[in-house]
C-alpha positions as CSV (number, residue, x, y, z in Angstrom):
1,X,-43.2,-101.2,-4.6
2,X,-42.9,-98.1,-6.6
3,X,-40.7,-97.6,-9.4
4,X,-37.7,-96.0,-9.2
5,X,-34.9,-94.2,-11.2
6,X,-33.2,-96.2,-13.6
7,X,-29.9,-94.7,-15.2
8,X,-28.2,-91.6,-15.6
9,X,-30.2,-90.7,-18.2
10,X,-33.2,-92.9,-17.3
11,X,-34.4,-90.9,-14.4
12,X,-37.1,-91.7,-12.1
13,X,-38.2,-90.8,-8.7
14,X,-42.1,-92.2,-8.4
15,X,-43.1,-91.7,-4.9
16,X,-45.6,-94.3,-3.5
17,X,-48.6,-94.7,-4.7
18,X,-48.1,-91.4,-7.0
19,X,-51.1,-90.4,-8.5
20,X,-53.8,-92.4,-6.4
21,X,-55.4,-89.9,-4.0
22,X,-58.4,-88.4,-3.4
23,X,-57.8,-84.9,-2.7
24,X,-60.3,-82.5,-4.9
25,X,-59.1,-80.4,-7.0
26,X,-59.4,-76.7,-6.4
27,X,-63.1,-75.2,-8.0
28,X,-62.8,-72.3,-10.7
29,X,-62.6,-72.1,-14.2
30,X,-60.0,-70.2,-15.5
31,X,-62.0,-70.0,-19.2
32,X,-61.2,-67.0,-21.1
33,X,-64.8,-66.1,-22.6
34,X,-64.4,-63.5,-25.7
35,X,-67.4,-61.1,-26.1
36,X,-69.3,-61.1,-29.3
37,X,-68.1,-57.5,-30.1
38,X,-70.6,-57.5,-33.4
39,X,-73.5,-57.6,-31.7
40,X,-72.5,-55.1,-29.2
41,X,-72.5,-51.8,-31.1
42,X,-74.6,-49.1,-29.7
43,X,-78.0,-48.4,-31.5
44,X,-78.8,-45.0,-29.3
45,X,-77.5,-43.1,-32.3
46,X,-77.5,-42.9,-36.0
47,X,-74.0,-41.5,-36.3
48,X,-72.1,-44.1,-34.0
49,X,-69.1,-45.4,-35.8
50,X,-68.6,-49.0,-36.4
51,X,-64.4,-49.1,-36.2
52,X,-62.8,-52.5,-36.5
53,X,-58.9,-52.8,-36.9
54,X,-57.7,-54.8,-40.4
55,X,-57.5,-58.4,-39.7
56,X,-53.8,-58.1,-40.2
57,X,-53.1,-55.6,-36.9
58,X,-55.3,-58.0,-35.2
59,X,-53.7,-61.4,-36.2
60,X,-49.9,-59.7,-35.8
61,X,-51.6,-58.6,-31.7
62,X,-52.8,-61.9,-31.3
63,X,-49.8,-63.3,-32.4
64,X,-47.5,-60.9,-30.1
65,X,-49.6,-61.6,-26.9
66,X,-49.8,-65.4,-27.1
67,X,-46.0,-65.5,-27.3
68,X,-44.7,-62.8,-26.2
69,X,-43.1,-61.1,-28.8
70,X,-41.3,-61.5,-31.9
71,X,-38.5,-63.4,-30.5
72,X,-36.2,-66.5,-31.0
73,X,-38.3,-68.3,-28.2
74,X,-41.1,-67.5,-30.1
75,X,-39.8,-69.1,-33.4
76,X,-38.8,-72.2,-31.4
77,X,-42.0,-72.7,-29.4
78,X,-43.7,-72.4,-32.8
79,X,-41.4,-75.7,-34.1
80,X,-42.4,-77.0,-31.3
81,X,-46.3,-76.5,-31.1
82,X,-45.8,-77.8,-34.8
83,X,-43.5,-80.7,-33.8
84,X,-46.2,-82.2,-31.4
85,X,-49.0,-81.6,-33.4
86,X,-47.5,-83.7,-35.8
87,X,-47.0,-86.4,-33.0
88,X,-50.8,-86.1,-32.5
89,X,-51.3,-86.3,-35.9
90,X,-48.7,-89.4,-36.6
91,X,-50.6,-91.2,-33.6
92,X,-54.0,-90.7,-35.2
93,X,-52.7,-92.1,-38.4
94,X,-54.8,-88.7,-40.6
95,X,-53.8,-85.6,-41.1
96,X,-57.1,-84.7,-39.4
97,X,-55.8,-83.9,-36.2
98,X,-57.6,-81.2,-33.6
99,X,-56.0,-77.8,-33.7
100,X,-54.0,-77.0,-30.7
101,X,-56.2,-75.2,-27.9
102,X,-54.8,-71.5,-27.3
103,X,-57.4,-71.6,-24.3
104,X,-56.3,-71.7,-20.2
105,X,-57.0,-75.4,-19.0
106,X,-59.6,-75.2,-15.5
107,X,-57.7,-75.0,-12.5
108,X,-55.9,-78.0,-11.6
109,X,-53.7,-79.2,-8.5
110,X,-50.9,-78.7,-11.4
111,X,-51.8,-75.5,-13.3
112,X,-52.6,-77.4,-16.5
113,X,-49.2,-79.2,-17.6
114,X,-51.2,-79.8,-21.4
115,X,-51.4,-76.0,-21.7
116,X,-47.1,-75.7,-20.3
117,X,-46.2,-75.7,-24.2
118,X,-42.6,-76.6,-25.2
119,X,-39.2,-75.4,-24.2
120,X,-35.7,-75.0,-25.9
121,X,-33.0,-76.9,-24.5
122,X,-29.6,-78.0,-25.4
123,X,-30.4,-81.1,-27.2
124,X,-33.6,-79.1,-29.1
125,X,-37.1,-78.1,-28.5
126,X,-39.0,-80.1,-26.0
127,X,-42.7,-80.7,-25.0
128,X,-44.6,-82.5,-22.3
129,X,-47.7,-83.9,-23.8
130,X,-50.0,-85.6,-21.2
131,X,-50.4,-89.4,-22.2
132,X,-53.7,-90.7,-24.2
133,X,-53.4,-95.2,-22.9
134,X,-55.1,-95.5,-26.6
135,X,-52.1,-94.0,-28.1
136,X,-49.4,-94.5,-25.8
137,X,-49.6,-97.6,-24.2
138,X,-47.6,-100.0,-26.1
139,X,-44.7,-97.1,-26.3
140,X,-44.4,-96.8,-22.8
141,X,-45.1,-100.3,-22.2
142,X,-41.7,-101.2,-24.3
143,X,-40.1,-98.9,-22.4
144,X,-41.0,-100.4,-18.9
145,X,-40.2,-103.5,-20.2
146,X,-36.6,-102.9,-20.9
147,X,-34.1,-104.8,-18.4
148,X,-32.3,-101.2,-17.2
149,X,-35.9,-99.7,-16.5
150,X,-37.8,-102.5,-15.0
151,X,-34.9,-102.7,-12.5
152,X,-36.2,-99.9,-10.6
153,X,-39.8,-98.9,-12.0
154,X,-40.9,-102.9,-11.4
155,X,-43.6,-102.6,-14.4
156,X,-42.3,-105.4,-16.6
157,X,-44.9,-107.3,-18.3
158,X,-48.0,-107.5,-20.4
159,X,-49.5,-104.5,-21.3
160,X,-51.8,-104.6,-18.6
161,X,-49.2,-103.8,-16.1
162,X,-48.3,-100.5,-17.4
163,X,-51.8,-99.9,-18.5
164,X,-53.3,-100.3,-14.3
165,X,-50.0,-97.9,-13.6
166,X,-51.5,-95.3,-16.0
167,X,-54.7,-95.3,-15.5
168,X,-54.3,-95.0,-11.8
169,X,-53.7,-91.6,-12.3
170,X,-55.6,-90.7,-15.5
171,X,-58.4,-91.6,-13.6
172,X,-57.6,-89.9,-10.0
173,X,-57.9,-86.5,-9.3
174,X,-55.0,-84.5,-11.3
175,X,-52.4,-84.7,-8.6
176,X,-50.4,-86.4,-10.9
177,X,-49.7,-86.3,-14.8
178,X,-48.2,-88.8,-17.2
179,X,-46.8,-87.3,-20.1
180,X,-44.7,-88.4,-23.1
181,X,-41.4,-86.2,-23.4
182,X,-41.1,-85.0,-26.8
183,X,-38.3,-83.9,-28.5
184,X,-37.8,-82.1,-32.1
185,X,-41.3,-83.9,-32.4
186,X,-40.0,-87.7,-31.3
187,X,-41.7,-89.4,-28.0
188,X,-38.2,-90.5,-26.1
189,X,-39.4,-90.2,-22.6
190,X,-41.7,-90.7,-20.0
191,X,-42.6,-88.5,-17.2
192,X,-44.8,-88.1,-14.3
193,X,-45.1,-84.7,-13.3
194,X,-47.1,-84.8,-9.1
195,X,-48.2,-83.2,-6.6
196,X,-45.3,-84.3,-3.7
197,X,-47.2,-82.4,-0.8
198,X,-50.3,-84.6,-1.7
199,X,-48.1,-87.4,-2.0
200,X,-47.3,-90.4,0.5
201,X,-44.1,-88.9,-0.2
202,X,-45.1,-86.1,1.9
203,X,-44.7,-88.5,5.3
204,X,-41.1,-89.0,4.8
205,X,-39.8,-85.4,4.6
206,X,-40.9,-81.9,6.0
207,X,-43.2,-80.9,2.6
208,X,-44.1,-77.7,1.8
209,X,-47.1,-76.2,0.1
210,X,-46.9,-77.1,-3.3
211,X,-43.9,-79.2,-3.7
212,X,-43.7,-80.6,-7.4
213,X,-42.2,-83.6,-8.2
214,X,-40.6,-85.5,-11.2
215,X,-39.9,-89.3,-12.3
216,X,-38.5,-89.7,-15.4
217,X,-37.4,-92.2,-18.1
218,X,-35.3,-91.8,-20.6
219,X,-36.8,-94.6,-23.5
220,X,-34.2,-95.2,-25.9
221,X,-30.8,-97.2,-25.1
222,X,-29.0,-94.1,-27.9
223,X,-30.4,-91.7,-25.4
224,X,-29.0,-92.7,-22.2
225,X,-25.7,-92.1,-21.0
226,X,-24.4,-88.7,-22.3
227,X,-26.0,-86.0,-20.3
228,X,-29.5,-85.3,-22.3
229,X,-31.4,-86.6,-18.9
230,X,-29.8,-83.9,-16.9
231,X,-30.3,-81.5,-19.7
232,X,-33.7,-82.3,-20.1
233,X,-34.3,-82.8,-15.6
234,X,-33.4,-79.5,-15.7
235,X,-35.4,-77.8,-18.4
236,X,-38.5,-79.5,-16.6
237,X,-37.8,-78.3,-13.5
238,X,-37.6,-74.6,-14.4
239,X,-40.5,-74.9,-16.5
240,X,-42.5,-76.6,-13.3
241,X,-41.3,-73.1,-11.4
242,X,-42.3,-71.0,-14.5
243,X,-45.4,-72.3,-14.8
244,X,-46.7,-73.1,-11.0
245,X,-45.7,-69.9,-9.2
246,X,-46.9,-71.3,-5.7
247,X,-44.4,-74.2,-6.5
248,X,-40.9,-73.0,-4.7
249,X,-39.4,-76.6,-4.7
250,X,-39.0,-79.2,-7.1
251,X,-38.1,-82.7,-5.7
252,X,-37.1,-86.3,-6.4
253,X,-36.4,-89.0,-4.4
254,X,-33.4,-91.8,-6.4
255,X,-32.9,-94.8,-5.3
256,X,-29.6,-94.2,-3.1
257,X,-27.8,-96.8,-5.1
258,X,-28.3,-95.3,-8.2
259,X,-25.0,-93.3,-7.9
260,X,-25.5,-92.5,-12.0
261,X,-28.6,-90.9,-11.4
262,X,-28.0,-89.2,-8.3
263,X,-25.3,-87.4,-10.4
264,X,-27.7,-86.3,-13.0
265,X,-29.9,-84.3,-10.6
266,X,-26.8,-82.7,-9.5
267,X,-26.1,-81.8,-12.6
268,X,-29.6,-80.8,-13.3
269,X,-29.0,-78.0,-10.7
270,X,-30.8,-80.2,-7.9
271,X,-29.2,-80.4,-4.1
272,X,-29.0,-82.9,-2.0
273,X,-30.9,-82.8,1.0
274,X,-31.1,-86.1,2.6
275,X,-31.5,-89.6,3.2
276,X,-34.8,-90.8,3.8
277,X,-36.4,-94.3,4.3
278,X,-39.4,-95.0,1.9
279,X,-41.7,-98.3,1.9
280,X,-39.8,-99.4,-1.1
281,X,-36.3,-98.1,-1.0
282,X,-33.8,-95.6,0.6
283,X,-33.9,-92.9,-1.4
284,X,-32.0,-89.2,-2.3
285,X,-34.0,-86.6,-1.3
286,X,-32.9,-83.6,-4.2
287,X,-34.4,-80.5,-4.1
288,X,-34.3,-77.4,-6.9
289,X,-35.3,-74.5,-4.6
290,X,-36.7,-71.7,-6.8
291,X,-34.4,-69.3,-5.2
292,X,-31.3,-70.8,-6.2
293,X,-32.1,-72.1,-9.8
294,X,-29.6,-69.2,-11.0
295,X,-26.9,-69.8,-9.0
296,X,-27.1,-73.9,-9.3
């Protein structure tokens, strides 16, 4: 039986078996190789220039291009960037920790969630950072293990149990992503960001190319219960349409009981489509269609 949502703010929607395909991912590498512009100048003449911009103009470009300008959004994605690699670096327990990569991810079935970078949102800058088991395990564990979350997700238990859940799709083939949800730099949720087309999911309603879905859990009791899931459901959801532009539907599927978190997606700009009957549950089928993200 696959987990479920668990509050308000404790949203999940796993569909079953989420992450365990075997559909290949797409071929192509989406590497941005940089020419070795020093060892290119023309020797056919004696009186060719050798021009190179100050290091300054280039850094200040470089700076521009990766984030689009010097704007507020910048300035927050840079506290964020900053914010997570501090998680990394907190995790390893050094202050030794890689760089983050400025380079395109290959092609995946999700269009490289590592590289989606953070968000602003109401309750402060967020990231999705893809799970490492060696660093996350007994975090997420805890969280599974908590009476309002094992209630629907069912992974209650020794390590192990969460660990098999995990690694199911750590080790598939990338139609599905666990990630920590970071916030101002804290790990306080856990998501799984998946392919719904590619999903079992896919035989219970009429699925479209590219349909993205969303579980989430809210981890900490101080979190729940005053509207930071919705806020959050619904930063995630535009990000998924910002960042997969063949994506034009996000979807969940709530346990129907879960009247609480039902609400949230509402309030998250998702619609309700339907009712449908899944091998573990009859869930809410809720939908954020691109086209109406700005009017819902």
């Amino acid at each position: 039986m696959s987990p479920t949502d668990a509050t308000a703010d404790e949203i999940s929607a796993p569909g079953p078996d989420a992450g365990t395909g075997t559909c290949p991912a797409p071929a192509g590498d989406a590497t941005v190789r940089g020419a070795d512009r020093s060892s290119a100048r023309s020797t056919d003449h004696e009186d060719t220039l050798d021009l190179r911009l100050p290091d300054e103009l280039v850094a200040l470009f470089e700076t521009r291009h990766l984030g689009g300008g010097d704007t507020g959004t910048d300035s927050a994605a840079g506290t964020a960037a900053a914010a997570a690699a501090g998680y990394e670096r907190q995790s390893r327990g050094d202050d030794d920790a890689a760089p983050v990569s400025l380079t395109p991810a290959r092609d995946d079935l999700l269009d490289g969630v590592a590289q989606w970078g953070p968000v602003t949102t109401p309750a402060g800058v967020f990231q999705l950072v893809p799970v490492r088991v060696e660093r996350d395990l007994p975090l997420v564990c805890r969280w599974m293990n908590d009476p309002a979350v094992a209630a629907f997700w069912e992974l209650a238990g020794p390590q192990d149990v969460t660990e098999d859940h995990l690694g199911a799709q750590l080790a598939g083939d990338g139609r599905s992503v666990p990630c920590l949800g970071v916030l101002e730099g804290t790990p306080m949720s856990y998501w799984e960001i998946y392919r719904a087309d590619l999903d079992l999911l896919a035989r219970h309603y009429p699925a479209r190319p590219h349909d993205t879905g969303i579980h989430l859990l809210v981890g900490g009791v101080t979190d729940r219960g005053r509207g930071l899931g919705s806020a959050l459901l619904r930063a995630v959801a535009d990000l998924v349409l910002d960042k997969r532009p063949a994506c034009a539907r996000v979807v969940a599927e709530p346990d129907l009981r879960n009247i609480p978190s039902v609400t949230a997606f509402l309030s998250a700009g998702f619609r309700f489509s339907a009712e449908v009957d899944l091998p573990d549950k009859r869930a809410a089928l809720m939908i954020r269609d691109r086209f109406l993200r700005d009017l819902l």
